[in-house]
Chimera marker file (.cmm) of the C-alpha trace (Angstrom):
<marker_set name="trace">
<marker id="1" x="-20.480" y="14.208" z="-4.707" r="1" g="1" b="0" radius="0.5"/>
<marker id="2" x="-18.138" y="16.975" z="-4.414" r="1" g="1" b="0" radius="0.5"/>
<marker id="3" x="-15.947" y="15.043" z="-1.751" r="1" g="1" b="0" radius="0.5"/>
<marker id="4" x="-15.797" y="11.679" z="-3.811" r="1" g="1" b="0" radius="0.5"/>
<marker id="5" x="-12.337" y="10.127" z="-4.487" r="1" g="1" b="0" radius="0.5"/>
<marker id="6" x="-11.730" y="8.399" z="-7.634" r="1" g="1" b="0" radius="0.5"/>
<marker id="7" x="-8.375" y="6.522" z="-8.401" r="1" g="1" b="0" radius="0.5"/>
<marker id="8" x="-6.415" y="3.814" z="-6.768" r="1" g="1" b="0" radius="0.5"/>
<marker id="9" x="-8.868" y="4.022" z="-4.010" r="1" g="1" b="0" radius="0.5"/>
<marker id="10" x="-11.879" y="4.905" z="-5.078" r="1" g="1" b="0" radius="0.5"/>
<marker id="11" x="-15.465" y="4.746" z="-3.153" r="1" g="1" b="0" radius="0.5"/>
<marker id="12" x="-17.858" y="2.257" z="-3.578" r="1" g="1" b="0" radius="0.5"/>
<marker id="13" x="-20.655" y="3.675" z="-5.764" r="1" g="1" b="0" radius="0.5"/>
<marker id="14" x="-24.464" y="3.932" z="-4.917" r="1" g="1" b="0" radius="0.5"/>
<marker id="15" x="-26.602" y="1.533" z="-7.082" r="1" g="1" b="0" radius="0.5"/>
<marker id="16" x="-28.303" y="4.755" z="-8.317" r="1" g="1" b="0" radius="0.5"/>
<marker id="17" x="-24.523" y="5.646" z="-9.372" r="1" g="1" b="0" radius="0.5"/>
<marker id="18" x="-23.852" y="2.452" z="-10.436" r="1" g="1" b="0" radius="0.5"/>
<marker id="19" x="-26.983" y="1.727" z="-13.377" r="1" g="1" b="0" radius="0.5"/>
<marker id="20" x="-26.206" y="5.540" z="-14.201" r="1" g="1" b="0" radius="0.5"/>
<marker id="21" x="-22.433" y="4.213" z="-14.987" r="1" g="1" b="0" radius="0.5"/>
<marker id="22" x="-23.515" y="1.281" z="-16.428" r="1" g="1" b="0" radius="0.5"/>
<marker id="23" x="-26.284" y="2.707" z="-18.568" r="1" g="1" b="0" radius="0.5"/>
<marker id="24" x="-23.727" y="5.830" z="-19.988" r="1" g="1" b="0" radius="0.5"/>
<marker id="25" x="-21.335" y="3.421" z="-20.907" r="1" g="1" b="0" radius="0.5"/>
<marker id="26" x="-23.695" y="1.125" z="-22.894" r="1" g="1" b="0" radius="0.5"/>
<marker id="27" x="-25.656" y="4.077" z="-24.629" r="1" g="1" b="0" radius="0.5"/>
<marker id="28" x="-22.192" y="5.795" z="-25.708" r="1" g="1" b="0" radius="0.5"/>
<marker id="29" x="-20.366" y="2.607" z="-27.328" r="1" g="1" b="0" radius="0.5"/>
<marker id="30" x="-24.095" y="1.629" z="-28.716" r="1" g="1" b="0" radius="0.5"/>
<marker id="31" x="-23.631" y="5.008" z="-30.331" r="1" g="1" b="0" radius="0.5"/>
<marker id="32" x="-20.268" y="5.235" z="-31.509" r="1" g="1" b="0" radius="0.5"/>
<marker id="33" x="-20.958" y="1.895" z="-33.210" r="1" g="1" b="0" radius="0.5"/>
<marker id="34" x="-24.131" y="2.737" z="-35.271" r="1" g="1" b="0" radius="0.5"/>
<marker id="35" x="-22.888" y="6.215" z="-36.012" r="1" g="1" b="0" radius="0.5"/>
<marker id="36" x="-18.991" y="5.839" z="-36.387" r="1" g="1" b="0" radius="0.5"/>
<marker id="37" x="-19.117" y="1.932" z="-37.387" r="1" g="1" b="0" radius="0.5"/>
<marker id="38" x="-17.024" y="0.851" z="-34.224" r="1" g="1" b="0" radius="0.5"/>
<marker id="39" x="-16.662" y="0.078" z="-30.706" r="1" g="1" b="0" radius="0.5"/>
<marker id="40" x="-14.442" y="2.064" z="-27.809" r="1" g="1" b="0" radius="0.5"/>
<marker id="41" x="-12.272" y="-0.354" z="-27.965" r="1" g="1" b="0" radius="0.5"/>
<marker id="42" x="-10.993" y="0.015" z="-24.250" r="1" g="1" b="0" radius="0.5"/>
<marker id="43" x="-13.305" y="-0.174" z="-21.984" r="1" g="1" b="0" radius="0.5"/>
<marker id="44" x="-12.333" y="-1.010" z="-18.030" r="1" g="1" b="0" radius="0.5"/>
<marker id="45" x="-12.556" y="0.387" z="-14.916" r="1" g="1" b="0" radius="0.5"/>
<marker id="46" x="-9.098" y="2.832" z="-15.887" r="1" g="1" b="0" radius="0.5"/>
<marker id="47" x="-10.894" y="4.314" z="-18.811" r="1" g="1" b="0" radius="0.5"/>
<marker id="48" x="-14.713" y="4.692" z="-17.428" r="1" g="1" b="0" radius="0.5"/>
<marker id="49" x="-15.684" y="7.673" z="-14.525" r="1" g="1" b="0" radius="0.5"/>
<marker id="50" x="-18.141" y="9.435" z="-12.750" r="1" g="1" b="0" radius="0.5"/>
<marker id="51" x="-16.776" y="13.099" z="-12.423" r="1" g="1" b="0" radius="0.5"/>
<marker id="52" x="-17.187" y="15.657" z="-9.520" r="1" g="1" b="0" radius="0.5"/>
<marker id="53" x="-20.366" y="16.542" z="-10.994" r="1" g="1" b="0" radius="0.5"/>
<marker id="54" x="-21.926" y="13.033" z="-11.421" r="1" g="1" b="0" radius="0.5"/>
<marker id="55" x="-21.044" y="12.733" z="-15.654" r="1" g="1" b="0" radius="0.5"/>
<marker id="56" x="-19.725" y="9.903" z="-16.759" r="1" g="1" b="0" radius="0.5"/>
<marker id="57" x="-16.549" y="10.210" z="-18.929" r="1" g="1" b="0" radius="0.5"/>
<marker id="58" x="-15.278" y="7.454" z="-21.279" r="1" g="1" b="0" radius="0.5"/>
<marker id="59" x="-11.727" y="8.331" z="-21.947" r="1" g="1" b="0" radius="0.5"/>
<marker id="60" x="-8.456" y="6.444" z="-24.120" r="1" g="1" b="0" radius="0.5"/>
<marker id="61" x="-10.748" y="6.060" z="-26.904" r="1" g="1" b="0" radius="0.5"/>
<marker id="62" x="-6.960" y="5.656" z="-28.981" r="1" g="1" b="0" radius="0.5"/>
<marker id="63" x="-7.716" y="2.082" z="-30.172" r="1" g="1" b="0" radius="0.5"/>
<marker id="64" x="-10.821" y="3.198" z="-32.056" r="1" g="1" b="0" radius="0.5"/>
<marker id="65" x="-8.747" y="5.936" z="-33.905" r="1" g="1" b="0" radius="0.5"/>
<marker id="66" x="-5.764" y="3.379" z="-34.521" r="1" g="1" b="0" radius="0.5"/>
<marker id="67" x="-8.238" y="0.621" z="-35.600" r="1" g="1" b="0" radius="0.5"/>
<marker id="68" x="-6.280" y="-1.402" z="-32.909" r="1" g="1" b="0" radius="0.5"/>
<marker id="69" x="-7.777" y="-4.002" z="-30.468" r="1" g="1" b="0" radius="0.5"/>
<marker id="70" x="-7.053" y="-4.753" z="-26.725" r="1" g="1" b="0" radius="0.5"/>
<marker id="71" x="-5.801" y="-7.852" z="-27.631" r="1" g="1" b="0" radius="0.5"/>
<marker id="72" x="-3.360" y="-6.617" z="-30.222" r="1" g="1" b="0" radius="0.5"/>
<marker id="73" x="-1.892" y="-4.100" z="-27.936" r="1" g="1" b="0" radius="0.5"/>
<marker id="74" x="-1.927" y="-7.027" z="-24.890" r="1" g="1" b="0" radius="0.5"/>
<marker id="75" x="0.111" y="-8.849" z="-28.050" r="1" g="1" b="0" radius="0.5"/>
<marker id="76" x="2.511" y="-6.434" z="-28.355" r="1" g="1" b="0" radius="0.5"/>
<marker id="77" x="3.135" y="-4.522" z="-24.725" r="1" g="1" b="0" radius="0.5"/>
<marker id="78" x="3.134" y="-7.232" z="-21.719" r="1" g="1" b="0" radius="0.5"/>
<marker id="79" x="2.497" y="-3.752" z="-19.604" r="1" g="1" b="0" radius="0.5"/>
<marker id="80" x="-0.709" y="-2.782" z="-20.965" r="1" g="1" b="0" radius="0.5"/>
<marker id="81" x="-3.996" y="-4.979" z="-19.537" r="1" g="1" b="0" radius="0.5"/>
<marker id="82" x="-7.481" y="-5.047" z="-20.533" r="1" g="1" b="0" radius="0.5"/>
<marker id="83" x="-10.444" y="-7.196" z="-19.910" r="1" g="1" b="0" radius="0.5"/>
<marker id="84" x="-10.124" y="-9.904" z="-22.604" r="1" g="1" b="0" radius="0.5"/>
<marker id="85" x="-12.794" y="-12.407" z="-22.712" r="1" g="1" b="0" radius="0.5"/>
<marker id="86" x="-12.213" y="-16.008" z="-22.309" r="1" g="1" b="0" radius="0.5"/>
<marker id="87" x="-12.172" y="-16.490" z="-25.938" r="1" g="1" b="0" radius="0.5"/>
<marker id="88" x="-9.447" y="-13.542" z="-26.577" r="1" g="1" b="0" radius="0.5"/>
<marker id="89" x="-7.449" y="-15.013" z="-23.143" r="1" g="1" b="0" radius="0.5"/>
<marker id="90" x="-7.117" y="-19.057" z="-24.436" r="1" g="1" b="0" radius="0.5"/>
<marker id="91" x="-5.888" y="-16.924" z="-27.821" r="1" g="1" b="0" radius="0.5"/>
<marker id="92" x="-3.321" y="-14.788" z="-25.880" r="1" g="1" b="0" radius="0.5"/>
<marker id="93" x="-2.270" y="-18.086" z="-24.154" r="1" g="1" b="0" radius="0.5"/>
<marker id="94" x="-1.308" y="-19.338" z="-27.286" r="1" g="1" b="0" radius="0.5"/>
<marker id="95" x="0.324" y="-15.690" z="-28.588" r="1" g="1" b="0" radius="0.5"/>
<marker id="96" x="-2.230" y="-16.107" z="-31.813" r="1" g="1" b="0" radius="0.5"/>
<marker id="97" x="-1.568" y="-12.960" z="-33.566" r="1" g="1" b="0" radius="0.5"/>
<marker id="98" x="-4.554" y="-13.121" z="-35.643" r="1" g="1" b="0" radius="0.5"/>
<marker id="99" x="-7.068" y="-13.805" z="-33.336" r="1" g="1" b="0" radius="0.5"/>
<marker id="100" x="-10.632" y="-14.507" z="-34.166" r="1" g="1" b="0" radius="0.5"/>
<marker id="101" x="-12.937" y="-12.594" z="-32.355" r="1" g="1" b="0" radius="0.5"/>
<marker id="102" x="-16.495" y="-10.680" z="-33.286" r="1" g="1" b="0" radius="0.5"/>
<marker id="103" x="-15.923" y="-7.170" z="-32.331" r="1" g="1" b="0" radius="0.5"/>
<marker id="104" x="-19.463" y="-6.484" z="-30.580" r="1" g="1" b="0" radius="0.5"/>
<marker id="105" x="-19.119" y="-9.776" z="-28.495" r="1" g="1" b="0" radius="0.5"/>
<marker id="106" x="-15.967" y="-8.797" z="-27.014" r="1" g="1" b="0" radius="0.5"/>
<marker id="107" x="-17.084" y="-5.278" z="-25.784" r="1" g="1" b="0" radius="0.5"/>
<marker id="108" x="-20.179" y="-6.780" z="-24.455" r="1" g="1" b="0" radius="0.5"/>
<marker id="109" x="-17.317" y="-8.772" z="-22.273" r="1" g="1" b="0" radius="0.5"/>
<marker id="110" x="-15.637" y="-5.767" z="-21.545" r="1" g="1" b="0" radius="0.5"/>
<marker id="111" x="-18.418" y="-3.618" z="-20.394" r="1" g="1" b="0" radius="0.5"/>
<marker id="112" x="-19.721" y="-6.925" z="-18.154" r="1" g="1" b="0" radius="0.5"/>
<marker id="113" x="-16.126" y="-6.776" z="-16.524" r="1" g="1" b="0" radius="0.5"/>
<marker id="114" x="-15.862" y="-3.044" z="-15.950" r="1" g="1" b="0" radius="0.5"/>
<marker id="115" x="-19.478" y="-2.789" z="-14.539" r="1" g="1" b="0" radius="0.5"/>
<marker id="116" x="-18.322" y="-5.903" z="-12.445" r="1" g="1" b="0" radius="0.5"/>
<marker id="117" x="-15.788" y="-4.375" z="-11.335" r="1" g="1" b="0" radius="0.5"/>
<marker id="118" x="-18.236" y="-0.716" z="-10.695" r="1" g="1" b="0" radius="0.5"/>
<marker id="119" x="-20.548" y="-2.634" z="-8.544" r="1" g="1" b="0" radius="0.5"/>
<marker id="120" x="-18.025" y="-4.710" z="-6.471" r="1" g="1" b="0" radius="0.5"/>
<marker id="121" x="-15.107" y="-1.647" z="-5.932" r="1" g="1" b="0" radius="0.5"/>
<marker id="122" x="-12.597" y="-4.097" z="-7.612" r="1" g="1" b="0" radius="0.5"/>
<marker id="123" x="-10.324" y="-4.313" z="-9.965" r="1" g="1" b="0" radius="0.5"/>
<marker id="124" x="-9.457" y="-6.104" z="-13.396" r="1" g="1" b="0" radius="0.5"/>
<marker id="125" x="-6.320" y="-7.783" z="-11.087" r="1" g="1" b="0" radius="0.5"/>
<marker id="126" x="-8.903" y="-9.408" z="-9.251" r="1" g="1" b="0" radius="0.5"/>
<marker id="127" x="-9.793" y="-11.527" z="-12.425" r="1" g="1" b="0" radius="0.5"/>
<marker id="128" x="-7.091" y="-12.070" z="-14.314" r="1" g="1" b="0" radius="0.5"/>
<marker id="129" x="-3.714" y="-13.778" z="-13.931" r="1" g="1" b="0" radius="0.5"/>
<marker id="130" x="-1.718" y="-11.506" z="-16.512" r="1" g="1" b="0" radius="0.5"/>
<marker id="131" x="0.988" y="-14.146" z="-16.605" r="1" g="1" b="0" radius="0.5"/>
<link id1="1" id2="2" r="1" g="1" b="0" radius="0.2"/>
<link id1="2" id2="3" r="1" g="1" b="0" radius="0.2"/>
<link id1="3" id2="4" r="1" g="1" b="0" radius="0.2"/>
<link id1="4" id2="5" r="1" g="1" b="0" radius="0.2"/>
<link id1="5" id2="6" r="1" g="1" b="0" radius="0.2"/>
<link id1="6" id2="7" r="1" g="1" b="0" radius="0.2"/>
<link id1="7" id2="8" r="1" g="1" b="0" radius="0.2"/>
<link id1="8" id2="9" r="1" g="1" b="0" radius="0.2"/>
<link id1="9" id2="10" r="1" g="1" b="0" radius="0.2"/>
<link id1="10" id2="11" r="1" g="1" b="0" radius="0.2"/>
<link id1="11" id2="12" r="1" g="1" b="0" radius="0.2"/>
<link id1="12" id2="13" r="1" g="1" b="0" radius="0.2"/>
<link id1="13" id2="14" r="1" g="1" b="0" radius="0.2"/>
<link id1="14" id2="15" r="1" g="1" b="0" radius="0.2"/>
<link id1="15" id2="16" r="1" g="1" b="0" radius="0.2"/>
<link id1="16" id2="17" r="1" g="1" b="0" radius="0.2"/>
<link id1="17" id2="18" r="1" g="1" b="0" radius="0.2"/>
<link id1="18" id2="19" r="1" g="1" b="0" radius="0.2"/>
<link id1="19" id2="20" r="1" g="1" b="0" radius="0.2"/>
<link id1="20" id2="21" r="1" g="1" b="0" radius="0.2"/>
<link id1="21" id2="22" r="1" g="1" b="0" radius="0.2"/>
<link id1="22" id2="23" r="1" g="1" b="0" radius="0.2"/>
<link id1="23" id2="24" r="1" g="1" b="0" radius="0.2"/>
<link id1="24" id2="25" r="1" g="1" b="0" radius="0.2"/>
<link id1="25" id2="26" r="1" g="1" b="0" radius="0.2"/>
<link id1="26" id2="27" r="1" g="1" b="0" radius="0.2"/>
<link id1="27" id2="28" r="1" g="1" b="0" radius="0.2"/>
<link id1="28" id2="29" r="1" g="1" b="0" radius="0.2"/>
<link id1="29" id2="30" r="1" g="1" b="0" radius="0.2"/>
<link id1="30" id2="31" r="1" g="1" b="0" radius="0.2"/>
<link id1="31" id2="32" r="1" g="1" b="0" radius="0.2"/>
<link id1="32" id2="33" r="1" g="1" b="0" radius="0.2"/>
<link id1="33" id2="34" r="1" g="1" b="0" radius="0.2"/>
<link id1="34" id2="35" r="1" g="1" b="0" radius="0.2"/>
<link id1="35" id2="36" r="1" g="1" b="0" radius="0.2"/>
<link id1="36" id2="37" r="1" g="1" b="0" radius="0.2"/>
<link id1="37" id2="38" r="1" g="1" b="0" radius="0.2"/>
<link id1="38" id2="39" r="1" g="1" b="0" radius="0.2"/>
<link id1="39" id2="40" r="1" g="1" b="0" radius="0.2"/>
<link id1="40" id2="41" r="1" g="1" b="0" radius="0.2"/>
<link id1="41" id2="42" r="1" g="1" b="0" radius="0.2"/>
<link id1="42" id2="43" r="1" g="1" b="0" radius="0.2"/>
<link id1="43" id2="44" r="1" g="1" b="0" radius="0.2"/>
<link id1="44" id2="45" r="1" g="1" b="0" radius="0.2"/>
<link id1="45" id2="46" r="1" g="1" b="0" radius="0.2"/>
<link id1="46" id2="47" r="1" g="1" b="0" radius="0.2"/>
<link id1="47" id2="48" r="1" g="1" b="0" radius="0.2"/>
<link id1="48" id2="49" r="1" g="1" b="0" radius="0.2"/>
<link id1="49" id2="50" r="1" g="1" b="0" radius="0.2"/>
<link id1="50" id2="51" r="1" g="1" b="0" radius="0.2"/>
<link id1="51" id2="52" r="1" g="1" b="0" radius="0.2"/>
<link id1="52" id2="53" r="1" g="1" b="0" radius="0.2"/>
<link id1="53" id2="54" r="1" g="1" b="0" radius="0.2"/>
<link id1="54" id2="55" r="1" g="1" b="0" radius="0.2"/>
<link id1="55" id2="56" r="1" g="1" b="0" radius="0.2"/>
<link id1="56" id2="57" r="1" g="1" b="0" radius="0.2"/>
<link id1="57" id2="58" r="1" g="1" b="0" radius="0.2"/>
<link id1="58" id2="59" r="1" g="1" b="0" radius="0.2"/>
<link id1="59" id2="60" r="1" g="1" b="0" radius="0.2"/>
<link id1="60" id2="61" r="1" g="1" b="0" radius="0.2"/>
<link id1="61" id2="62" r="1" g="1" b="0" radius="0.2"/>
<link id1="62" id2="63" r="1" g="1" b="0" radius="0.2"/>
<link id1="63" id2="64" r="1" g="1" b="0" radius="0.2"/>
<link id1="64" id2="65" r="1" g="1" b="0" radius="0.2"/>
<link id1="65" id2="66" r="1" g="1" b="0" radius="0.2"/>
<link id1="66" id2="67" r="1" g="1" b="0" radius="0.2"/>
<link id1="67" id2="68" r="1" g="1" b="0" radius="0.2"/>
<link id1="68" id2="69" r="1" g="1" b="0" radius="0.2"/>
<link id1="69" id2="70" r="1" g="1" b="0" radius="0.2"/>
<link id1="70" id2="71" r="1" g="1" b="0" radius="0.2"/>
<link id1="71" id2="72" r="1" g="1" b="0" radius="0.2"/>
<link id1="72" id2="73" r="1" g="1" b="0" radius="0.2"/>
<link id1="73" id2="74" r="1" g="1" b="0" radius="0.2"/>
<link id1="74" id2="75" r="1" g="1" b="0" radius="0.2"/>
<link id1="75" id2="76" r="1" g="1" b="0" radius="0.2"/>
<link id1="76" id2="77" r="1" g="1" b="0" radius="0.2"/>
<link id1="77" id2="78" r="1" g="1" b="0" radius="0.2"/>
<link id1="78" id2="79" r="1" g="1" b="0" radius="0.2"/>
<link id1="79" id2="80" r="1" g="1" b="0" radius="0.2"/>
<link id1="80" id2="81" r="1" g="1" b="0" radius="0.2"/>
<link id1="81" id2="82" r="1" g="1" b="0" radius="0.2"/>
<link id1="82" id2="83" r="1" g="1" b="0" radius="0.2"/>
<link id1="83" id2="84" r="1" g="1" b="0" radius="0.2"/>
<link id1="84" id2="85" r="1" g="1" b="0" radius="0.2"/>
<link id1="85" id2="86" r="1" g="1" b="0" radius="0.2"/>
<link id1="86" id2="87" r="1" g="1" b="0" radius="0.2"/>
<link id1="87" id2="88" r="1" g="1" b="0" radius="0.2"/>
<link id1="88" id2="89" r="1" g="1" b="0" radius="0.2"/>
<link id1="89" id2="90" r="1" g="1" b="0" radius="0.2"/>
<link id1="90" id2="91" r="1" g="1" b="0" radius="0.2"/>
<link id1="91" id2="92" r="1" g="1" b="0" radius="0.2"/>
<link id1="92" id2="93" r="1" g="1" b="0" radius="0.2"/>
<link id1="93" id2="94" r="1" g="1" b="0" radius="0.2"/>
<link id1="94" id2="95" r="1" g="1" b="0" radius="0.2"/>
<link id1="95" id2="96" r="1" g="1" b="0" radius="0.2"/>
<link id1="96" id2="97" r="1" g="1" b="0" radius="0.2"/>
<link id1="97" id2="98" r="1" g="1" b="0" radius="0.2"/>
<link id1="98" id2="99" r="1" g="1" b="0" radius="0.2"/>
<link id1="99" id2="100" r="1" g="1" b="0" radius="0.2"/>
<link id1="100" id2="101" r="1" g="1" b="0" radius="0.2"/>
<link id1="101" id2="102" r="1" g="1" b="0" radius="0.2"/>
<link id1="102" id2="103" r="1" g="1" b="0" radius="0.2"/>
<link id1="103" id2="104" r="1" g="1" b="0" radius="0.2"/>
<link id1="104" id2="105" r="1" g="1" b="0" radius="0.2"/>
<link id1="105" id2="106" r="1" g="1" b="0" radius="0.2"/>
<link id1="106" id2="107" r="1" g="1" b="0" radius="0.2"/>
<link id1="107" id2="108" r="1" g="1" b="0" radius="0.2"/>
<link id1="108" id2="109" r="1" g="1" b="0" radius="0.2"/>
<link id1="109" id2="110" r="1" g="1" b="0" radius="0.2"/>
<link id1="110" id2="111" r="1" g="1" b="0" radius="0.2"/>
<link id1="111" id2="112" r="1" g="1" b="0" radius="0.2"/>
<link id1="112" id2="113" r="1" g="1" b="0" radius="0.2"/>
<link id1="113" id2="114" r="1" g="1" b="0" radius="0.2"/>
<link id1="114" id2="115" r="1" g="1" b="0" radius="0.2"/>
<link id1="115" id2="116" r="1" g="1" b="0" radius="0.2"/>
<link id1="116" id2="117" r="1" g="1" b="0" radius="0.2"/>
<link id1="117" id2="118" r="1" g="1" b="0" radius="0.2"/>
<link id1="118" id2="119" r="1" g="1" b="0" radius="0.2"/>
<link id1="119" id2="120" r="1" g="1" b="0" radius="0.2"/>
<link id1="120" id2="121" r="1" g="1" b="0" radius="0.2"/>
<link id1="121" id2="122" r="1" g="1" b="0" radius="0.2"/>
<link id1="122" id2="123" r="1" g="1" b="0" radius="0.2"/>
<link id1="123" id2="124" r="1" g="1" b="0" radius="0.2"/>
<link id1="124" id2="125" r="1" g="1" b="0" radius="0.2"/>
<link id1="125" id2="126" r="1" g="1" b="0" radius="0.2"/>
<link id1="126" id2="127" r="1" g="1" b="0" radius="0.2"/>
<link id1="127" id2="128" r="1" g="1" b="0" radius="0.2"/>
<link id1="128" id2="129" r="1" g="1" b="0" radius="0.2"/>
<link id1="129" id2="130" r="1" g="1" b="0" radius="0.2"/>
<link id1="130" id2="131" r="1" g="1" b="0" radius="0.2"/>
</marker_set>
């Protein structure tokens, strides 16, 4: 895997590569939750990786430290884009700025959308109309 690209144009992963991915991601936010009492926070495609060596790295784990959510960054930097669910989007729609949402729901949404995105080489822009 030494020769793998990842960024902008990153190759399509194996299915192996993919459930490892998928399975990483799912174990680590399962584990920050019942050990730290919270979720990532940010997961997408920009902030989930399979190094040179085959490890998966979950990075920009920010919004945990800041107790801040997706959506309230989204709120409050028209720049910044994350995989809200369809509950959090009809709530940005209407700029509520204290959205109701259940925390464990909405990463569930996030890691669907980010391991869509893993197994289909695509990208949140595909999905969303950020306008």
């Amino acid at each position: 895997m030494a020769d793998r690209k990842y960024g902008a144009h990153s190759n399509t992963l194996s299915e192996p590569e993919f459930w490892y991915l998928t399975h990483s991601a799912v174990s680590a936010d399962l584990a920050l939750n019942e050990q730290g009492g919270a979720y990532h926070g940010n997961i997408q495609p920009s902030t989930l990786m399979l190094n040179d060596e085959g490890k998966v790295k979950i990075i920009d784990n920010q919004l945990v430290n800041y107790n801040k959510s997706t959506y309230t960054k989204m709120l409050n930097n028209r720049s910044f884009h994350a995989p809200l669910s369809p509950n959090l989007c009809e709530q940005m729609q209407n700029k509520v700025v204290n959205q109701a949402y259940n925390p464990s729901k909405e990463e569930s949404w996030a890691l669907g959308i980010t391991s869509l995105c893993a197994a289909t080489n695509t990208k949140l822009d595909d999905y969303y109309d950020w306008s």
